[in-house]
N, C-alpha and C positions, 0 to 999 in steps of 0.2 A: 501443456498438460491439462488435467480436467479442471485445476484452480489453482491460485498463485502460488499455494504450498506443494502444488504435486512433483515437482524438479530437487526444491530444496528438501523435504520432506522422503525421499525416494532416489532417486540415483544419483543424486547430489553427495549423498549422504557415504557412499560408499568410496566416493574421489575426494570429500572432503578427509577422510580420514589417512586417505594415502599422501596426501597434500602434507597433512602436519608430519608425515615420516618424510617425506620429499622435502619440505620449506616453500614447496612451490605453490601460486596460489590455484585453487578448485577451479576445473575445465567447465566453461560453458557448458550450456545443453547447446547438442548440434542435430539433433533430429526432432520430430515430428512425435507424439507421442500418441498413442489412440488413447481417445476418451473415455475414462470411465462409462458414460451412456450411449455410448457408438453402439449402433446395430448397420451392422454392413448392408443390408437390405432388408427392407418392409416390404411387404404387399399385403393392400386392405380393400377387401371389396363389402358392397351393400345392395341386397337382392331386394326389390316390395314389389309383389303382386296384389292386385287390388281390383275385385271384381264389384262392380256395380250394385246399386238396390235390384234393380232390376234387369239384370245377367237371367239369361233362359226363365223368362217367363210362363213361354210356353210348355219348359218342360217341366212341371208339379217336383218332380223328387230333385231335379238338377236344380229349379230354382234354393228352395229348401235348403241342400247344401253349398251351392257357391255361393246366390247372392248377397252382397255386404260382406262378404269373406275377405280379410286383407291376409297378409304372408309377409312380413319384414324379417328379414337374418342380414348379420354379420359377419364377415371374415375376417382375418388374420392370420398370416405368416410371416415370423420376422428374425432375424438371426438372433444367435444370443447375448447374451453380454458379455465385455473381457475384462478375464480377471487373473490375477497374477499368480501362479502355484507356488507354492509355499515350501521348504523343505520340512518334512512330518516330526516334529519334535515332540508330537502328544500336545500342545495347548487349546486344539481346539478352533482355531481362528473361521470362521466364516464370511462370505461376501459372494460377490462383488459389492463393494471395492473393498479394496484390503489397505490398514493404517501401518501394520506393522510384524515381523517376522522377517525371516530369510527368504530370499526370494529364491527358486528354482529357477525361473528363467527369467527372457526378458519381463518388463513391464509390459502388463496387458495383451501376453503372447497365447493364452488359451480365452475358450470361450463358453458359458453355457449352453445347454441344448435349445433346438429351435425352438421360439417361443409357438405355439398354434392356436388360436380362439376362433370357438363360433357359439353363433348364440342367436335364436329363433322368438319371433311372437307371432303369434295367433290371435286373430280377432274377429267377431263373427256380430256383423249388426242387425236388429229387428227391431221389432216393433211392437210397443209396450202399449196399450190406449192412447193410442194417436202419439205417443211421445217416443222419443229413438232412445234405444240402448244398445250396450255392446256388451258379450263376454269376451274374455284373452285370456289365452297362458303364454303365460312369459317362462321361458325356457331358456335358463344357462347351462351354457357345455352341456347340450343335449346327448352327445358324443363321446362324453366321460372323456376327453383329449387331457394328460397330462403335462405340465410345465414343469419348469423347474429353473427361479432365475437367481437361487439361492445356493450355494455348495459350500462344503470344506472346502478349505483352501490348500490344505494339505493333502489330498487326494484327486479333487475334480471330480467328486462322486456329493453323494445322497451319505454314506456312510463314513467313520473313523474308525477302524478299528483299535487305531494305537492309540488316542484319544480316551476308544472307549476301556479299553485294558485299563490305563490311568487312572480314569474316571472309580473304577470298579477297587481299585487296588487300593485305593486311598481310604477309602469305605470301610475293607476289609480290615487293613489298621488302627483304625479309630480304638483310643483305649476306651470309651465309652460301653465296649461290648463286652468285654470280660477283665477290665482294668488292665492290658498289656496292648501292645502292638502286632504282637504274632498272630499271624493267621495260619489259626488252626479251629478245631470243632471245641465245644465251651458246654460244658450243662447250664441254663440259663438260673435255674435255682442256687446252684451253689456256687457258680464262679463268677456271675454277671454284678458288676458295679453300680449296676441302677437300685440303691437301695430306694427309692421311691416306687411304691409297690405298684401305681398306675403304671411307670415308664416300664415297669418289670413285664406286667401285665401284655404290656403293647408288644413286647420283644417275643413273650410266647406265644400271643396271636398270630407275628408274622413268622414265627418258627414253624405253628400250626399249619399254617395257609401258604408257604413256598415248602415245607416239608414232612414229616410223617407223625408231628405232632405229639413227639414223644421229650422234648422237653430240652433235646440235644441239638445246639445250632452248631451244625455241621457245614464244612466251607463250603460244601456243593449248594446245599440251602442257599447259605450267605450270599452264593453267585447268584443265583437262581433269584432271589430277592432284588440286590443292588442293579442285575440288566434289566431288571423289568422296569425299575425305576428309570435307569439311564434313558431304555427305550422311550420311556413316557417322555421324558426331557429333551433327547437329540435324536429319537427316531429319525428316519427316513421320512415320515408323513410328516414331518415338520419342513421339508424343503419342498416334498412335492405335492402342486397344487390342483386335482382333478375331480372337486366335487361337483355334482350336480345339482341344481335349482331349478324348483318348478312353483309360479305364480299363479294360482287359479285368480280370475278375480271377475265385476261386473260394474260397467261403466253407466251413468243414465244421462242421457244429450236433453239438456233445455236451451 
């Protein structure tokens, strides 16, 4: 297993319990387990091209631009990681790895998407009053390449929907909103609980601003509100990693 708990902890756990209706004692582990950080194949390469001070001398506009010119980038492609699917209960669970829940199938039988990295620098050297310097841009995921070594466990995606249903519904009940559990539409004036006239306040600002401002938090609102938050909290850009970075900078050689 990935660590000395991962047997006992995991499919131990499922024959231990058949054990105490049997009397018999819990079966060994008898296979191989993949490890939580298994990547079934890597490949990584590393490119530098690196032209001279004095690369085409002769040619004015060629020197200009090549000479001192370095070129280093980075590769990567690697499978993804395995992780266990989970049957979708609405809780939520993410990974790899995963501590606990129902497992769908075997241990460590699905995987993330390929991981892919590249990543570029630019360097360009001259000549300052007799003294060397360099500019660079350092360039990440020049390519805007997506990852993704994070997922629900109960889906094998970026998203939950039954999570977020959950998520939303529980919201919608809170007696905080109009002192009851029912979810229905509420005038915030006259039936909402927040006698603290700021929290009152805050309720018709976001009645305002997810809906038509008229003083009535209606469940379409209500939803309209609660996903936007969910989104902010378990969005999909919360698992997927494809930003861009760019380093301008200037180096000076003594």
């Amino acid at each position: 297993g990935s660590d000395p708990i991962t047997y006992y902890g995991k499919p131990m756990r499922g024959n231990s319990n058949l054990s105490l209706l049997t009397g018999q004692p819990p079966e060994p582990p008898e296979v191989l387990q993949t490890l939580d950080q298994s990547r079934t194949h890597s490949l990584s390469g590393v490119l530098s091209v690196t032209f001279g001070d004095d690369y085409l001398e002769g040619n004015r506009i060629g020197h200009a631009t090549l000479g001192g010119l370095s070129l280093f980038a980075t590769l990567r492609v690697a499978s993804g990681l395995p992780y266990t699917r989970l049957e979708n209960e609405g809780y939520g669970r993410i990974g790899p790895p995963y501590n606990s829940g129902t497992p769908a199938e075997a241990l460590n039988s699905s995987r993330t998407p390929i991981e892919k990295r590249f990543d570029m620098r630019l360097v360009k050297g001259f000549k300052v009053r007799g003294k060397g310097a360099r500019v660079f841009a350092d360039f990440r995921n020049p390519l805007g390449l997506s990852n993704m070594d994070v997922v629900w466990l109960e889906t094998g995606t970026a998203e939950n929907a039954r999570h977020r249903e959950k998520f939303i519904t529980n919201y919608l009940t809170l007696t905080t909103w109009d002192g009851d559990a029912d979810i229905d539409d509420f005038d915030i004036r006259k039936e909402s609980e927040l006698t603290n006239p700021i929290n009152q306040y805050m309720v018709l600002e976001a009645e305002r601003r997810f809906g038509d401002g008229d003083g009535v938090f209606t469940v379409a609102e209500q939803r309209h509100m609660i996903t936007d938050y969910y989104n902010l909290l378990w969005g999909p850009q919360r698992y997927r990693e494809s930003n861009r970075y760019l380093r301008l900078g200037l180096e000076l050689v003594f």
